[in-house]
VEXDREN-2710 file (C-alpha; in Angstrom, 1 decimal):
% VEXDREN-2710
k/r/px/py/pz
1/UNK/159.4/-68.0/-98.6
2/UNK/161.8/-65.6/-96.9
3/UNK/160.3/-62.5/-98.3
4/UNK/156.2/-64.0/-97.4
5/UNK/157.4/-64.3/-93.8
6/UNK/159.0/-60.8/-93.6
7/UNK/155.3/-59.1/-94.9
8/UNK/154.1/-61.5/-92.3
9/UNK/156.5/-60.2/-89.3
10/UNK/156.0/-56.2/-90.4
11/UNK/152.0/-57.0/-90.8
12/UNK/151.6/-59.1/-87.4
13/UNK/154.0/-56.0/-85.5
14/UNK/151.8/-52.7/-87.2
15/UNK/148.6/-54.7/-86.0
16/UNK/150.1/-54.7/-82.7
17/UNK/150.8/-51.2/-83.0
18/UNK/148.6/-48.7/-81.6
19/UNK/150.3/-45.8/-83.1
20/UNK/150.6/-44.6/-79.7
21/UNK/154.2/-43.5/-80.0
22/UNK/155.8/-40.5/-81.7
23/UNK/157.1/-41.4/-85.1
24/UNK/160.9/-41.0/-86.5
25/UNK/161.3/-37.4/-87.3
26/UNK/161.2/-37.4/-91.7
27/UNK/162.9/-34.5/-91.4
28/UNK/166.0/-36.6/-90.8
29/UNK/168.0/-39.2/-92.7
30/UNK/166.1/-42.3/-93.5
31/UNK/167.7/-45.5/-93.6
32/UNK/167.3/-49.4/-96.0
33/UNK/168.4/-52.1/-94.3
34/UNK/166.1/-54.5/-96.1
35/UNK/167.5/-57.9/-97.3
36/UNK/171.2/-59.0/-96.9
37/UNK/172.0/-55.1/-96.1
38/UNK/171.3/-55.7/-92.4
39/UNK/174.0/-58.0/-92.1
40/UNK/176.6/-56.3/-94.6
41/UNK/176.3/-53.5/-92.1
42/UNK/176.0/-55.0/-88.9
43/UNK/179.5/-54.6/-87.3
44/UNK/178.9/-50.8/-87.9
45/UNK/175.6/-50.5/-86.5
46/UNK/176.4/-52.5/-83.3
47/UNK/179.1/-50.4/-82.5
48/UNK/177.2/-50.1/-78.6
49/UNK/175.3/-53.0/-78.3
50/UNK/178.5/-55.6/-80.2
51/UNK/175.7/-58.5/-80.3
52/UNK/176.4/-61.3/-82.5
53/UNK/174.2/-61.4/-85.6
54/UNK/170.7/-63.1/-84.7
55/UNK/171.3/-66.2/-86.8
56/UNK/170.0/-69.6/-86.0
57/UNK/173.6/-70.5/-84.7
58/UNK/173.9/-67.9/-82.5
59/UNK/170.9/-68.6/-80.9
60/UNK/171.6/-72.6/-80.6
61/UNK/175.0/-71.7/-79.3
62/UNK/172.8/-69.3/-76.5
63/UNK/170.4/-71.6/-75.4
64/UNK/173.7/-74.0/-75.0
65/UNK/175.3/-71.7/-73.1
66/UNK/172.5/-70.7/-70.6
67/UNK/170.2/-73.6/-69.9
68/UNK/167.7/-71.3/-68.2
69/UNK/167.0/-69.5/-71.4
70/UNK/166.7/-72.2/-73.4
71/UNK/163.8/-73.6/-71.3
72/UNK/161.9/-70.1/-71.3
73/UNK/161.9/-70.0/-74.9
74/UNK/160.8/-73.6/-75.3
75/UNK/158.3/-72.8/-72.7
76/UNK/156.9/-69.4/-74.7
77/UNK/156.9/-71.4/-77.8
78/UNK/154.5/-74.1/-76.5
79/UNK/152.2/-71.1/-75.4
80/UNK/148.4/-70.8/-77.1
81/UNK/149.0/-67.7/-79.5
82/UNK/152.5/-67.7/-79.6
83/UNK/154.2/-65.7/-82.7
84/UNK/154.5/-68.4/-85.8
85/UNK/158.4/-67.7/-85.5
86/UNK/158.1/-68.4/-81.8
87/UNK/156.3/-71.6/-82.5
88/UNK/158.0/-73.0/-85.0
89/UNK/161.2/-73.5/-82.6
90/UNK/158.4/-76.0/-80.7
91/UNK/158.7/-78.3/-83.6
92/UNK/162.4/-77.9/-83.9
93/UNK/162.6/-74.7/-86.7
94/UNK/164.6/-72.1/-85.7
95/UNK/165.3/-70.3/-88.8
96/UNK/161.5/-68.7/-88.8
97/UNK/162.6/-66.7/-84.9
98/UNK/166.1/-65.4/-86.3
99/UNK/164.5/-64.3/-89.2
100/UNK/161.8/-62.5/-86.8
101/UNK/164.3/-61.2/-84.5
102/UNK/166.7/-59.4/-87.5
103/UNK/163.4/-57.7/-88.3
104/UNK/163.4/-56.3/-84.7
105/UNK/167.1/-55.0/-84.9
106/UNK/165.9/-53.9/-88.6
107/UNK/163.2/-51.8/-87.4
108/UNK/165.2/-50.4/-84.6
109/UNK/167.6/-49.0/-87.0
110/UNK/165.3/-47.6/-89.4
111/UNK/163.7/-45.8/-86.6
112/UNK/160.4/-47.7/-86.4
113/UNK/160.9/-48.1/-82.9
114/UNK/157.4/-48.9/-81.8
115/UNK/156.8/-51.5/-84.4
116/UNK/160.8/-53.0/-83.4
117/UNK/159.4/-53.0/-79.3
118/UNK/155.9/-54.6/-80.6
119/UNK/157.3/-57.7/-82.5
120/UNK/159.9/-58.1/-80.2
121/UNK/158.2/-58.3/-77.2
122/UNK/156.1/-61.2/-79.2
123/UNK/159.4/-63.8/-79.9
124/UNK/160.2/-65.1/-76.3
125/UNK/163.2/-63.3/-74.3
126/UNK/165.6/-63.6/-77.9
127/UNK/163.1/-61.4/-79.0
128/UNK/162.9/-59.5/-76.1
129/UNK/166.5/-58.2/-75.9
130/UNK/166.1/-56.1/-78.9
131/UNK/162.8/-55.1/-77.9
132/UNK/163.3/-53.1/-74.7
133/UNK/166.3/-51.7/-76.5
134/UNK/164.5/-50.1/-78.8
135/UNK/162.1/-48.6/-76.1
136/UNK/165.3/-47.4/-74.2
137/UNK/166.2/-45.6/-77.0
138/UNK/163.0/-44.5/-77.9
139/UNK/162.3/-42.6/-74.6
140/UNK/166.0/-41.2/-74.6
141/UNK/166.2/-39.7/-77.8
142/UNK/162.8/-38.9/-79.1
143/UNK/160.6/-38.6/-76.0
144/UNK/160.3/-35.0/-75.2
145/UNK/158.4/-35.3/-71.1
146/UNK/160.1/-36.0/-68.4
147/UNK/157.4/-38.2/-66.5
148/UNK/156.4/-40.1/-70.1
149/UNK/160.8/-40.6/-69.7
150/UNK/160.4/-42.3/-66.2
151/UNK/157.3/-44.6/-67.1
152/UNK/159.6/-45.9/-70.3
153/UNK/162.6/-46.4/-68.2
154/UNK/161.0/-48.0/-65.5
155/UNK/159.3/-50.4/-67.8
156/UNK/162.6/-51.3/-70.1
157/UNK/164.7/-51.8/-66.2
158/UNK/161.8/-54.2/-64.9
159/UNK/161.9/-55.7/-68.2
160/UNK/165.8/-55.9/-68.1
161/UNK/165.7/-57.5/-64.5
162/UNK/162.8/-60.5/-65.3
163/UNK/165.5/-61.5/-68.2
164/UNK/168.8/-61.5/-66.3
165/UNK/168.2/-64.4/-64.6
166/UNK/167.9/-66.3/-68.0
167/UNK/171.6/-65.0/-69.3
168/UNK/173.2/-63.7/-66.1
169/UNK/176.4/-62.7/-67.3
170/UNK/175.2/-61.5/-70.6
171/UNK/177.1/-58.3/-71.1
172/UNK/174.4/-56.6/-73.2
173/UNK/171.6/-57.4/-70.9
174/UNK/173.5/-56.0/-68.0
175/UNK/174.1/-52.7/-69.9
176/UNK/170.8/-52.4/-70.8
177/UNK/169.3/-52.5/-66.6
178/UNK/172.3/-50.3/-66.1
179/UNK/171.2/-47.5/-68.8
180/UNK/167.8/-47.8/-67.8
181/UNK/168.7/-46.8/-64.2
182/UNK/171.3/-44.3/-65.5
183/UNK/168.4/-42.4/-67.1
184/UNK/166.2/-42.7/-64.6
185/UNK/169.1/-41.2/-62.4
186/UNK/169.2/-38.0/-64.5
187/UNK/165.8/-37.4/-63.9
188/UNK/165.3/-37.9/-60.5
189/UNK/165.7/-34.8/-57.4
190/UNK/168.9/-35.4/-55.7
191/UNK/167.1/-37.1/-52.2
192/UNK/165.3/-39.8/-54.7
193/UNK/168.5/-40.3/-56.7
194/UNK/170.8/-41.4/-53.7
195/UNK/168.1/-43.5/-51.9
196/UNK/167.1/-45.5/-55.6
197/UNK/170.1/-47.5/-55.0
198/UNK/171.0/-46.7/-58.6
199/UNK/174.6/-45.4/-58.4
200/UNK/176.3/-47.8/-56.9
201/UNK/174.9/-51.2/-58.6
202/UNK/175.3/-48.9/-61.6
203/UNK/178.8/-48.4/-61.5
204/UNK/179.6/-51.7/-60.2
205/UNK/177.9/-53.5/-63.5
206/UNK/179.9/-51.1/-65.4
207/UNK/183.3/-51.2/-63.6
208/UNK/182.7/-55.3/-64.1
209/UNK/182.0/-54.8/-67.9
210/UNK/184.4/-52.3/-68.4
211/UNK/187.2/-54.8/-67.0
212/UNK/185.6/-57.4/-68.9
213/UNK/185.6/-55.7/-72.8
214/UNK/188.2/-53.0/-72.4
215/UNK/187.7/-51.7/-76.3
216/UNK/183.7/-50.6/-75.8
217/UNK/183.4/-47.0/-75.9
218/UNK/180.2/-47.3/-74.3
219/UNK/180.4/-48.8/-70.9
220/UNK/183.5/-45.5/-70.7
221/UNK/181.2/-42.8/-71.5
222/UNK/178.0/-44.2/-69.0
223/UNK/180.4/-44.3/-66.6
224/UNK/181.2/-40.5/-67.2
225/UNK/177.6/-39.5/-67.7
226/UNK/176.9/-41.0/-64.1
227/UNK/180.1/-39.7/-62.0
228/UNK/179.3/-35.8/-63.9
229/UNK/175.3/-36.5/-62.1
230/UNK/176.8/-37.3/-58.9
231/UNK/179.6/-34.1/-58.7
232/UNK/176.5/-32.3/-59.9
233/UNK/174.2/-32.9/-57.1
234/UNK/176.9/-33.1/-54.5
235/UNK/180.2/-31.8/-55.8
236/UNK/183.6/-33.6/-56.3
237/UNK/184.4/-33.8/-52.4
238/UNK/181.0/-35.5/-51.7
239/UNK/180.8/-37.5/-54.7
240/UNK/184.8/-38.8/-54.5
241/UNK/184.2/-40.3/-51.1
242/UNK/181.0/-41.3/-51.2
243/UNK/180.7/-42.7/-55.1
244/UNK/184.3/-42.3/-55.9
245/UNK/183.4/-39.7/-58.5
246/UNK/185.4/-36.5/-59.4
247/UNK/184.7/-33.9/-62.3
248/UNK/188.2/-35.4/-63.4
249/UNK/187.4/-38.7/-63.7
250/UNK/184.4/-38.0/-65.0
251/UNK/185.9/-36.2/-68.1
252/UNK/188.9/-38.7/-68.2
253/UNK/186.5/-41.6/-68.8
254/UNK/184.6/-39.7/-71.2
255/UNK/188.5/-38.9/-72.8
256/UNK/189.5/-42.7/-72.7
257/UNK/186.0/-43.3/-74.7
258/UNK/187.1/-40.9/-77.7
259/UNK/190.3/-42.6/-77.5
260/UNK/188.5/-45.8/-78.4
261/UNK/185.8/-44.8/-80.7
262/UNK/185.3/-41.5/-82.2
263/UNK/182.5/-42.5/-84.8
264/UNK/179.7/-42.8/-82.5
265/UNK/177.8/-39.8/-81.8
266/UNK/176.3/-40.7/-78.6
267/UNK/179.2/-40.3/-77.3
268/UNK/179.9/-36.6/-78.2
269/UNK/176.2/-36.1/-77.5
270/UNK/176.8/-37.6/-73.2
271/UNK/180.0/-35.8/-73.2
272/UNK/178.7/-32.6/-73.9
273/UNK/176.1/-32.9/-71.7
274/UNK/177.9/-34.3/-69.0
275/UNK/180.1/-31.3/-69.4
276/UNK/177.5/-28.5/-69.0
277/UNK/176.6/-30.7/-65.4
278/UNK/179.6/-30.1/-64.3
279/UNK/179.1/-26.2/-64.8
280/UNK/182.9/-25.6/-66.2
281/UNK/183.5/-22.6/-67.3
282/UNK/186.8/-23.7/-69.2
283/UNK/184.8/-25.9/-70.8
284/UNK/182.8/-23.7/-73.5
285/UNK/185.4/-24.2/-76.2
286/UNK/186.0/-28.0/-75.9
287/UNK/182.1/-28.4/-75.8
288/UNK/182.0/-26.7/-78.6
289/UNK/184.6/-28.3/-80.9
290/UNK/182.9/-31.9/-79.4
291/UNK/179.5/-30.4/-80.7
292/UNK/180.7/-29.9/-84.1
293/UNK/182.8/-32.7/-84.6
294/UNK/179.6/-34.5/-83.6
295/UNK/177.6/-33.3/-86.4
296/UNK/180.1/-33.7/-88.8
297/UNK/179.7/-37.5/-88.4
298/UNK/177.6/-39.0/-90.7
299/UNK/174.5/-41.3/-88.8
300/UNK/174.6/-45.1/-89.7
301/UNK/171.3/-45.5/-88.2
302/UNK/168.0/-43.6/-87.0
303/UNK/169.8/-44.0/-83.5
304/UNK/172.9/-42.3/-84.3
305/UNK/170.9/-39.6/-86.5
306/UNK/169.1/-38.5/-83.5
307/UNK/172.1/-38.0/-81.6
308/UNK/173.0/-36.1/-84.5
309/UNK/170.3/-33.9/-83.7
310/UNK/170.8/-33.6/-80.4
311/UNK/174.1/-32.3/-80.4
312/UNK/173.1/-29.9/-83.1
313/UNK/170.0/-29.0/-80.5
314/UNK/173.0/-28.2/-77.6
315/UNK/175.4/-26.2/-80.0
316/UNK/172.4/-23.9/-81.4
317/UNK/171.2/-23.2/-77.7
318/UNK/175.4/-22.3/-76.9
319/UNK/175.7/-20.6/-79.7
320/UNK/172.1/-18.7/-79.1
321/UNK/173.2/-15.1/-78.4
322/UNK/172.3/-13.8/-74.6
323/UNK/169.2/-12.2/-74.0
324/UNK/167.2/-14.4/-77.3
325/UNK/165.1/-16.9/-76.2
END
């Protein structure tokens, strides 16, 4: 039964496919988590998201804990043409939707990101979550135009926003409106980056979550990726009374992340990057050894191998002699 239901889920997301989207590379690692391995690896692979495992008592225990989401989903499942996992929780099933949504997370880290966004964005706002994740990381990592960057992120913020309202204080819903405008940030001219409102409902979500779950890397290193933007348009002066950002604190957050977690390569990947923002020159060196240690890690995912590749991408253009293009 379980294994007829899977074929259904991958069959009913690759019809809703368009194969519009550029595929995982296969020149990098590929990765199984078919079967039981999803959850035998599952603490590992959400080191940044820390979601609880999709089962049907998580989701009960969700839709006790925020009334309004519990009504959406009852309300998409009651919907002509909903998803058969979606449906089922109509006449009281729930196992059918937390099957469907490990399949999302599944996808995601096996790098079939469109096909994780397509069936996701079919299974209600549990469903959902996953979903714009996987487009978030999508356009980050494996979209190479800027303006193709812009449409994605504003798609996965609105997304974000019509959800918050059903699971205010979800931390992981918060994070992912806040990444969302965090990349659109970086792409932005400095005039349409300070009048966005962006930077400072940005760091306010994060100084919030950050005082909430101390121990995740993550909210430390967006919070350095978005002070280095800010002393790179304006300077440390500007940026420390204006935003309260500094090139220092930007590297100390960036410092207190390593300190936390130094498995995750998105984290070398934003340092480094955050680094050559702040135009240091005392910082070749430590960019470099953060570059290599990077790539010395070995990817759990399709998310942390293209991180992989991205620091490799920054230490090949430092290491590029002058003068070669």
């Amino acid at each position: 039964m379980r294994r007829w239901f899977l074929s259904l889920l991958i069959s009913v997301a690759s019809t809703a496919s368009a194969g519009t989207w550029v595929a995982y590379p296969n020149d990098l690692p590929q990765f199984d988590y078919s079967g039981d391995l999803l959850l035998t690896h599952w603490q590992e692979l959400t080191l940044i998201s820390r979601v609880d495992f999709p089962d049907v008592e998580h989701i009960l225990d969700q839709m006790k804990a925020y009334p309004n989401l519990a009504l959406r989903t009852l309300q998409d499942a009651q919907q002509p043409g909903a998803h058969p996992a979606l449906h089922a929780v109509a006449e009281g099933d729930y196992e059918p939707l937390s099957i469907a949504i490990q399949e999302v997370w599944r996808l995601h880290y096996e790098g079939h990101f469109e096909e994780a966004y397509e069936l996701g964005m079919q299974l209600g706002p549990f469903g959902k979550v996953p979903a714009i994740y996987a487009l978030s990381m999508y356009a980050a990592l494996v979209v190479e135009d800027n303006n193709k960057k812009l449409e994605l992120f504003a798609a996965s913020a609105s997304q974000s926003e019509a959800l918050l309202p059903l699971s205010p204080d979800y931390a992981f819903g918060q994070f992912g409106l806040v990444y969302s405008h965090a990349r659109t940030l970086e792409l932005l001219d400095t005039s349409a980056a300070r009048s966005s409102g962006y930077i400072n409902s940005s760091l306010e979500i994060l100084k919030d979550l950050h005082e909430r779950y101390p121990d995740r890397a993550i909210y430390l290193g967006t919070i350095g990726a978005i002070q280095a933007g800010i002393v790179e348009r304006v300077g440390s002066f500007l940026g420390r009374i204006t935003y309260g950002a500094t090139e220092s604190r930007a590297i100390d957050a960036f410092e207190q992340a390593l300190e936390l977690e130094r498995s995750m390569p998105v984290i070398y990947n934003e340092y480094t990057k955050a680094l050559a923002r702040l135009n240091n020159s005392d910082s070749h060196d430590h960019s470099i050894e953060l570059l290599t240690t990077c790539i010395g890690l070995t990817p759990r995912n399709a998310e942390e191998a293209l991180n992989l590749r991205a620091c490799q991408r920054q230490l090949d253009a430092m290491q590029k002699p002058k003068g070669k293009s």
